[in-house]
Each structure stands twice: as structure tokens, then as C-alpha cells.
C-alpha positions in Angstrom: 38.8 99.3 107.0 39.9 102.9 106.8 40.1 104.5 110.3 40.0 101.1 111.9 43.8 100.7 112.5 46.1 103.1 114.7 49.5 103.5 115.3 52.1 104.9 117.5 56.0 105.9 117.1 58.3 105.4 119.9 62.0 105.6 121.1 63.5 102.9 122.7 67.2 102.3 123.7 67.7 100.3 120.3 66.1 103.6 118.0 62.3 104.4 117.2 59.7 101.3 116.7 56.3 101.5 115.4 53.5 99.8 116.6 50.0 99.5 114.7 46.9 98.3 116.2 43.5 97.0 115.2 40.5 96.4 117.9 41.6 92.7 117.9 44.8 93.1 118.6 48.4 94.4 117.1 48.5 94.3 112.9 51.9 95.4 112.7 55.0 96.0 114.7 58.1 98.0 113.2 61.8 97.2 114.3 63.7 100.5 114.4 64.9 102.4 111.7 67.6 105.0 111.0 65.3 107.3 112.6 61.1 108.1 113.2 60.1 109.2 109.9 61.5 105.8 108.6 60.3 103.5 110.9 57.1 105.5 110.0 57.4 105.5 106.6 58.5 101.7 106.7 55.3 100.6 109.1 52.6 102.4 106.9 53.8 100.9 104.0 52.8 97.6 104.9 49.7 98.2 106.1 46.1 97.6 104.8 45.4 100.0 102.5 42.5 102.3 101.5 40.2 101.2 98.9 41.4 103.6 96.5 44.9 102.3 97.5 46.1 106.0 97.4 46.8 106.3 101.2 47.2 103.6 104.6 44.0 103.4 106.3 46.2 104.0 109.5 46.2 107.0 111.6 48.1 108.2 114.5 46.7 108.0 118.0 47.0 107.0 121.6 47.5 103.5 122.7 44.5 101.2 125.0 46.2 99.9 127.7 46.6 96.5 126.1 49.4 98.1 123.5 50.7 100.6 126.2 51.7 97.5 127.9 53.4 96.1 124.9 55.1 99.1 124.0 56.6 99.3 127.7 57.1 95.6 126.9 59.5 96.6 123.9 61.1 99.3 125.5 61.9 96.8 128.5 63.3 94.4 125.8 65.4 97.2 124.0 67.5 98.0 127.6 68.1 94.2 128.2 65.0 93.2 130.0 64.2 89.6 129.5 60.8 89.9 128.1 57.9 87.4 127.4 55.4 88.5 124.3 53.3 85.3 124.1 50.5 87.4 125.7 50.4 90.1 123.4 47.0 90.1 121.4 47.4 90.1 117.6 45.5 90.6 114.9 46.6 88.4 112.2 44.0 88.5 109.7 44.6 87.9 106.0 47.6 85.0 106.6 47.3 81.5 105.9 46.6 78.6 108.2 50.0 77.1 107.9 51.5 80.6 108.6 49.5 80.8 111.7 50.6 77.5 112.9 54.4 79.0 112.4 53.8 81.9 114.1 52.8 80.0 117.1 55.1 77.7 117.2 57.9 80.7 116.8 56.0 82.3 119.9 56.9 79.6 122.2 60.3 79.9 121.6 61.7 82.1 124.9 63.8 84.4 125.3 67.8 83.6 124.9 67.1 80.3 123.1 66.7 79.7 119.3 65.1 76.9 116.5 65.5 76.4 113.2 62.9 76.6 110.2 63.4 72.2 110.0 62.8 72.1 114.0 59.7 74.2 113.8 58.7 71.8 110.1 59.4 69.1 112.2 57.2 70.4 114.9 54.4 70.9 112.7 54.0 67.5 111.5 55.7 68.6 107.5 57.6 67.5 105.7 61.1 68.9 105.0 60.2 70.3 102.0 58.3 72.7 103.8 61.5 74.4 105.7 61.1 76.8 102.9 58.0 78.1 103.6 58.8 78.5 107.2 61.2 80.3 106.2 58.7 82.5 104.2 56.4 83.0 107.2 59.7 84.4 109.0 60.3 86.7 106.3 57.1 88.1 105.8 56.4 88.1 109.5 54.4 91.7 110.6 54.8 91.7 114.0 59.2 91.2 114.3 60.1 90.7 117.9 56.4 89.8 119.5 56.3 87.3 117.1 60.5 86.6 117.7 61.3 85.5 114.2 64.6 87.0 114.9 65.6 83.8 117.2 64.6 81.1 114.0 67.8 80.4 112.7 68.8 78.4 109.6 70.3 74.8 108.9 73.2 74.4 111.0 72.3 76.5 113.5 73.4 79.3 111.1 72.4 83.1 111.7 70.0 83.0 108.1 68.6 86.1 106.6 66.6 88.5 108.7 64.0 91.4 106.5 64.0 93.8 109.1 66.4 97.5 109.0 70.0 96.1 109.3 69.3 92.8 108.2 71.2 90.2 109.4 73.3 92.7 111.5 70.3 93.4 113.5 69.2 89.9 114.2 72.8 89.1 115.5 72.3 92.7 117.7 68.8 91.1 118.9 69.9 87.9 119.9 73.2 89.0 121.7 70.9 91.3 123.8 69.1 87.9 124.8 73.0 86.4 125.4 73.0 84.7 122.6 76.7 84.8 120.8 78.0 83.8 117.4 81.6 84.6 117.8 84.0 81.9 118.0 85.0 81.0 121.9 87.7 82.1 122.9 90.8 79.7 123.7 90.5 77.9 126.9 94.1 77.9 127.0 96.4 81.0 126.5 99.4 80.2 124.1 103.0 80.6 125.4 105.2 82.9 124.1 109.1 82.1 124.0 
């Protein structure tokens, strides 16, 4: 695998994502980081690694049009452009059949509207024992935002954990750039003051 898999570093409006490709499609996308090198550092590390495991079998290079167009895609996504992903080609090699079924079903969910790990269970015909490993699909997801993990909420409609830089933070960031708010309404009525 060693020279097979790419990658780029780019600034958007919401800091510097990475973006890692194979001939098949995107292996790896990078949320932003404090700054390049981490994003960097933070998108090599989980990458497929050399035989002798001593470096990434990734190296820096110039995007085919295919990724050039997603990487516009993200930066048009970063300034608050609504922004369909569901035709970015991945290369998802290595997960598991169920985790491929809920990265699928997490794809279909559009922009500015959320699920949670039961609805997507539920959608998939399991039971609801297996909320948890939805869950773990979202977690170990390695391609954040394409694959919009970030609007797969928890039970209640609660915000849940999120593994990307800033953590929870950032999914709250993500989805309020979609319109999607989890602060209390405000009053419909002002109170009168005597």
C-alpha cells in the first residue's frame, strides 16, 4: 500500500482540514485542528501504515478533480454553504458490513436535520441493543463531515459525544452552521417589570 494514498492540507473558514485519498475514493478526511501541522499530524496518524509500521504510507500531492471538488465542497460548507456529500466517492476498505450499512444510512441524513444512533438501529432492521455500536461506527468514523456523523445525535435528541478536535464543542459549532440550535428558546413573552 505504501505510495498508494495521497493527501492534501487546506484552510477553510472553520481552520485547516486534511483530506486523504486512495484511487477508489477518499480514505480519510480531517476536521480542523488548532492549526496545519495538527490537522496533519492528526490525519497521518490514522492512516494505513507501512509494513514496517515505522511511517504512514501517505504522501503529499495534488488532488484529481474528483477530491478538488470535495475539497471546494468543504470549504463551501465551512462559510455556510448548504452542502450535499452523498456523491463523494470513498474508499472504505477494512470496516465491517454493519458499519457500512451505518455509514450509509448517516449519509442520507441532509443537511440542517439530525437522527439518533436508535433511529438509524431502527432503520437497519436491529435491535436496540445495537444503538451502541452505532454509536461506535460514529466514533470511529474516518471521513467526519462527508460522512456527517456530526448530525447523529443521542437518546433524547441530546448533543452525545463527538471524537473530532473540540469535541462536543465542535459538533454544536457544525450543526449551528447548518441552523441547527440547542439553546433554550427564548420567551415568547417579555416579562413586565413594575
Amino acid at each position: 500500500m505504501p505510495g498508494d494514498i495521497r493527501y492534501l492540507i487546506f484552510d477553510t473558514a472553520g481552520g485547516h482540514c486534511g483530506i486523504a485519498w486512495t484511487a477508489d475514493g477518499i480514505v480519510r478526511f480531517q476536521l480542523p485542528g488548532e492549526d496545519a501541522a495538527t490537522t496533519r499530524r492528526l490525519l497521518l496518524r490514522r492512516l494505513p501504515e507501512t509494513e514496517t509500521e515505522a511511517e504512514t504510507a501517505a504522501e503529499a500531492g495534488a488532488p484529481p478533480p474528483d477530491v478538488a471538488r470535495a475539497v471546494d465542497a468543504v470549504r463551501r460548507y465551512f462559510a455556510g454553504e448548504a452542502v450535499d456529500f452523498t456523491g463523494v466517492a470513498l474508499d472504505l476498505a477494512g470496516q465491517s458490513d454493519f458499519f457500512l450499512k451505518v455509514y450509509e444510512a448517516a449519509r442520507r441524513v441532509p443537511w440542517g436535520r439530525t437522527t439518533t444512533y436508535g433511529t438509524i438501529t431502527r432503520d437497519l432492521g436491529a435491535g436496540p441493543e445495537m444503538a451502541r455500536e452505532v454509536g461506535q461506527a460514529m466514533a470511529k468514523n474516518p471521513v467526519a463531515l462527508i460522512i456527517p456523523c456530526h448530525r447523529v445525535l443521542a437518546a433524547g435528541g441530546k448533543v452525545g459525544g463527538f471524537s473530532a478536535p473540540g469535541g462536543s464543542s465542535s459538533k454544536l459549532k457544525m450543526l449551528a452552521l447548518e441552523g441547527i440550535s440547542f439553546a433554550p428558546p427564548a420567551p415568547a413573552q417579555q416579562s413586565f417589570s413594575f
